[in-house]
C-alpha positions in Angstrom: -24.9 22.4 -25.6 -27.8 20.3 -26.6 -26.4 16.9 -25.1 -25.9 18.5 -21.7 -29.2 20.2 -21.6 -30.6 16.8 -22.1 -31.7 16.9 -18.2 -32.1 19.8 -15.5 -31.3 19.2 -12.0 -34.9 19.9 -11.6 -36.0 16.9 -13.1 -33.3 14.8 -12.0 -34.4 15.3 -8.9 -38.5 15.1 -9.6 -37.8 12.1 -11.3 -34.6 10.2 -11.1 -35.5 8.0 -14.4 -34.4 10.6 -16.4 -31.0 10.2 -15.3 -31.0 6.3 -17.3 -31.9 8.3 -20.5 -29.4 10.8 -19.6 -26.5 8.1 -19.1 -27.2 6.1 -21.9 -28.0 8.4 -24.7 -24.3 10.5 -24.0 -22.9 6.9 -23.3 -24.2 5.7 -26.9 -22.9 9.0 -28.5 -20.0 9.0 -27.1 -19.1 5.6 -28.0 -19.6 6.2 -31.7 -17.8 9.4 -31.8 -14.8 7.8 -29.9 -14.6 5.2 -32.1 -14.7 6.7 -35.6 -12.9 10.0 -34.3 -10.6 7.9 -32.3 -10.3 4.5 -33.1 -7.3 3.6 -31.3 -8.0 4.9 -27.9 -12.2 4.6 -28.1 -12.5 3.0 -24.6 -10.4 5.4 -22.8 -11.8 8.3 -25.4 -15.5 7.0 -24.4 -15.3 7.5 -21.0 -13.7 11.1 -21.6 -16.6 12.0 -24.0 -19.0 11.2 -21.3 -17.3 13.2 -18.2 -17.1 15.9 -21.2 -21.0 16.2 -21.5 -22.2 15.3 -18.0 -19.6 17.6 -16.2 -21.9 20.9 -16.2 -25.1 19.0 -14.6 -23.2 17.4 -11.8 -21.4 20.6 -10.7 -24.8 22.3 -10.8 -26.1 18.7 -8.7 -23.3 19.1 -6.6 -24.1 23.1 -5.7 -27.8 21.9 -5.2 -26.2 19.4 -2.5 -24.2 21.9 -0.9 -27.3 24.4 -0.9 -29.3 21.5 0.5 -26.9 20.6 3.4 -26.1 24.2 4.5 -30.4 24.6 4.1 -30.8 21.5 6.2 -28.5 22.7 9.0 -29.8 26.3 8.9 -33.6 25.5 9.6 -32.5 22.6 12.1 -30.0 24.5 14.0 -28.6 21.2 14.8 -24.8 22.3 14.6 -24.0 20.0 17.8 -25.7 17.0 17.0 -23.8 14.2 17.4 -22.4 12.3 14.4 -25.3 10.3 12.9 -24.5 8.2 10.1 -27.9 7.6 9.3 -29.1 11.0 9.0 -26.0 11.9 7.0 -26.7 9.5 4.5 -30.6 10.6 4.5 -29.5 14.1 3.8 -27.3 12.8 0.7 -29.9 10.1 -0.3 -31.3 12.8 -3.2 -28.1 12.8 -5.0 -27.1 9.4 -4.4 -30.3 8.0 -6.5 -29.6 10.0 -8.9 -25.9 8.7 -9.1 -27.2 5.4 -9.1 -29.5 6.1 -11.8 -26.9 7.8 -14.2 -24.0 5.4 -13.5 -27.3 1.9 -14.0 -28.0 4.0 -17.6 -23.9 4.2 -18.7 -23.4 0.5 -17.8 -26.8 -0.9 -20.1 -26.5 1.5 -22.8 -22.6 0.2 -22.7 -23.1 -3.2 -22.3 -25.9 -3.0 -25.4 -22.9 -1.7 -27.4 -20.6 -4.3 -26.7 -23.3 -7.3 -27.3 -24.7 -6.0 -30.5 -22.1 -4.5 -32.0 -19.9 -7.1 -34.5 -17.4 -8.5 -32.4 -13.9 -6.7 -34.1 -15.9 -3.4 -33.7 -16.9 -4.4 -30.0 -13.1 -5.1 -29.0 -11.4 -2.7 -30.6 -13.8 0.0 -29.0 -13.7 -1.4 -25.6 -9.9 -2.3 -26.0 -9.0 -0.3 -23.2 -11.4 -1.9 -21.0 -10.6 -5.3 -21.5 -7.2 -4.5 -21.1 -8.0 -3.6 -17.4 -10.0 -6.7 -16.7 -7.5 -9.0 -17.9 -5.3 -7.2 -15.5 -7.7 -7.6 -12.7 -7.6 -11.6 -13.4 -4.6 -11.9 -13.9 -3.6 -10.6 -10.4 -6.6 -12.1 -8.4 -5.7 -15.5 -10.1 -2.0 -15.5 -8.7 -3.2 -15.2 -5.1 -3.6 -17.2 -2.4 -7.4 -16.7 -0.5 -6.5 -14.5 1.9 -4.3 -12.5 -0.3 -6.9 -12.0 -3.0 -9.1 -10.3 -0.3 -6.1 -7.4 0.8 -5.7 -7.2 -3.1 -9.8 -6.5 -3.7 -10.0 -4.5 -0.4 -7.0 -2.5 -1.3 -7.9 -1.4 -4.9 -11.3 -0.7 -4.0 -10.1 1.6 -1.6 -7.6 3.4 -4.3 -10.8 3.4 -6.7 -13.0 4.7 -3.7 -10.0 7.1 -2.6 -9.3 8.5 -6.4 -13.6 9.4 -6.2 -12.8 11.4 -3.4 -9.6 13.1 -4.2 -10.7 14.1 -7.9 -14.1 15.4 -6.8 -12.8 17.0 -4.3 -10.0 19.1 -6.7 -12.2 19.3 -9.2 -15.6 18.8 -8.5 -17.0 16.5 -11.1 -14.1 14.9 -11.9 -15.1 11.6 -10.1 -17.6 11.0 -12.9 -14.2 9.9 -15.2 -13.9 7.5 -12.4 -17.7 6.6 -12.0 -17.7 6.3 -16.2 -14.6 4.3 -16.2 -16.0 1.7 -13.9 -19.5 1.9 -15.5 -17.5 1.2 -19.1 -15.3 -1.8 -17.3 -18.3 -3.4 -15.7 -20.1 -3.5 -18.7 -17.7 -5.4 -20.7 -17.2 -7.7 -18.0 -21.1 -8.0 -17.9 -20.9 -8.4 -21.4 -18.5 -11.0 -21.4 -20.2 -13.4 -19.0 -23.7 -12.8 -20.5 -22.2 -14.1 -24.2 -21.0 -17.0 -22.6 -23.1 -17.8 -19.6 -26.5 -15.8 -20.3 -27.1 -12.5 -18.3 -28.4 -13.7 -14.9 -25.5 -15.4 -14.6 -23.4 -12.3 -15.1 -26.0 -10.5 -12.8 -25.2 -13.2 -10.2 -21.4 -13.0 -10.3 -21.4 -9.2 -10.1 -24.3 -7.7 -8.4 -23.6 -9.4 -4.3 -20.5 -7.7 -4.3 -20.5 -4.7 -6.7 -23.3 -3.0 -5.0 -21.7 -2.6 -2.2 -18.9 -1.1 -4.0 -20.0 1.0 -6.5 -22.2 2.3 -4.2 -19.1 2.8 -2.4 -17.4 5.5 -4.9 -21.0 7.1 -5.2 -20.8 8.0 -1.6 -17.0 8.5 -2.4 -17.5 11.3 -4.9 -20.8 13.0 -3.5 -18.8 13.7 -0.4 -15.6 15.2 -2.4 -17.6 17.1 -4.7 -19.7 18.7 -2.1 -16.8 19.7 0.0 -15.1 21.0 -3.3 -17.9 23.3 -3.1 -18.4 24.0 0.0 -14.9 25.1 0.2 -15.7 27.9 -3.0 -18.1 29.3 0.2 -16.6 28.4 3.1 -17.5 32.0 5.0 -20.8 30.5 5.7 -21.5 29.1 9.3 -22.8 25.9 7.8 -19.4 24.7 6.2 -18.3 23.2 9.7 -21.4 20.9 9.7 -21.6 20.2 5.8 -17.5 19.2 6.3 -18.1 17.0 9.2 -21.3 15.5 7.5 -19.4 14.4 4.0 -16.7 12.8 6.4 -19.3 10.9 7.5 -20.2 9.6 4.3 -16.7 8.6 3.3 -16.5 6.4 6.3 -19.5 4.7 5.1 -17.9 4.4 2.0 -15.0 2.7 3.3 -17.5 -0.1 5.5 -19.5 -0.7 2.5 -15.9 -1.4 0.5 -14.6 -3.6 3.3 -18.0 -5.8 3.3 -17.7 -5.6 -0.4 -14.3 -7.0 -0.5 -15.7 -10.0 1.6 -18.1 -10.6 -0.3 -16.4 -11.0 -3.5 -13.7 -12.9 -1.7 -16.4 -15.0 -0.6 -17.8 -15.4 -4.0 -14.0 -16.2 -5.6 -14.0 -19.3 -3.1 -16.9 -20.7 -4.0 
C-alpha cells in the first residue's frame, strides 16, 4: 500500500518527473526482494514485483485517459472528423510522457543495480535477462542483412503486438512487457557501458530503440484504453475513443518498421 501510493495520477500528470522516482524506487525494491526471496528466478521475479506495485496507478492512468478522450470528443463534437494521426497522438501525448518517464526511471535505477552491484550478485539477479540477450545475438548473428532486418521487424512487432493484446485483456498488464524490456535494456546498457563506457552504449541503443520503445508505449496506451473503454462502452464517445487508439497502434507499427531500419542500418555498419 505504501509503495503504490508513492505517486497520484495527479501529480504524474502535474509533473511527469515524479514518474523517474516512481520507476526506480519500486525497480530498486523489487530487485532486492526478488533476489533474496527468490534467488533463482530474480530477473523474471523483478519484473513481476514491479507490474505487482505499479498495476493500481496505471489502471487509474489509464481511466484518466479514457475520461480524457471521451471529454475531448464531448466538448469538440468532432465524431466525424477525419482520421488525424496527429491529433490522435496529441490527445495521448499526457500519458505517453508519463510512460516515457516511468519506463527512463526502471531502466537507470536497473542498470545502477547491475553496475554497482558485485558481479556474481549482478548475474545471478539479472540471469534471466541475459539469457534473453544472448538469444537475441545469437539469432541476429546467424543472418544474412536482409534477413536480420525481417528478424528485428518481426519480433518488434510480437513485442509491440503482446503490449497491445495484454493491455487490452487486462488493462495494465503491458507494464510486465514494458518492465521486461526496461530490465533487458538495462543489462544490455550495462554490458556495453563496462566494456565500452556509457555513451558508447547510449550510441548503439538510443537511434534505434527510441523508436521502438516508443513503439510499445503507443502499443499499450491504446490497449489499455480500449480495455476500458470497453468496461463503458454505452457511452456515445466509445466509437471515437476505438477508432482514435487504432490510430495509435498504426503509428506504433511505422515507428517499429523505421526502428527496424534503423537498427539494421546500425548492424551494417
Amino acid at each position: 500500500m505504501v509503495l503504490e501510493s508513492l505517486v497520484s495520477v495527479k501529480d504524474a500528470i502535474r509533473s511527469p518527473w515524479h514518474m523517474i522516482v516512481f520507476g526506480a524506487v519500486i525497480s530498486l525494491i523489487s530487485v532486492g526482494i526478488a533476489y533474496f526471496i527468490f534467488p533463482e528466478n530474480a530477473g523474471l521475479m523483478t519484473v513481476f514485483l514491479i507490474t505487482l506495485i505499479a498495476a493500481p496507478f496505471m489502471w487509474n492512468l489509464l481511466k484518466y485517459e479514457e475520461w480524457c478522450e471521451e471529454k475531448d470528443f464531448v466538448c469538440k463534437m468532432n465524431f466525424s472528423d477525419k482520421v488525424n494521426p496527429i491529433k490522435a497522438f496529441i490527445r495521448s501525448m499526457m500519458i505517453f510522457v508519463i510512460y516515457a518517464a516511468f519506463f527512463g526511471g526502471m531502466t537507470a535505477a536497473l542498470t545502477a543495480a547491475y553496475i554497482f552491484l558485485p558481479a556474481s550478485t549482478a548475474q545471478q539477479t539479472f540471469n534471466d535477462q541475459m539469457a534473453q540477450i544472448g538469444k537475441v545475438s545469437d539469432l541476429v548473428g546467424g543472418f544474412s542483412l536482409d534477413s536480420t532486418f525481417y528478424h528485428i521487424l518481426s519480433n518488434n512487432l510480437v513485442v509491440m503486438g503482446m503490449s497491445f493484446i495484454l493491455a487490452l485483456l487486462i488493462g495494465v498488464g503491458a507494464i510486465f512487457i514494458l518492465a521486461w524490456n526496461a530490465s533487458v535494456l538495462a543489462v544490455a546498457i550495462s554490458i556495453v557501458t563496462k566494456a565500452d563506457g556509457l555513451s558508447a552504449a547510449l550510441l548503439r541503443f538510443m537511434p534505434h530503440g527510441v523508436f521502438e520503445i516508443a513503439a510499445f508505449f503507443l502499443a499499450a496506451i491504446a490497449g489499455g484504453v480500449i480495455s476500458v473503454a470497453v468496461t463503458k462502452r454505452q457511452t456515445p464517445q466509445f466509437g471515437p475513443v476505438i477508432r482514435d487508439m487504432m490510430v495509435i497502434l498504426a503509428l506504433a507499427s511505422v515507428l517499429v518498421f523505421v526502428g527496424a531500419v534503423i537498427e539494421t542500418e546500425g548492424i551494417s555498419l
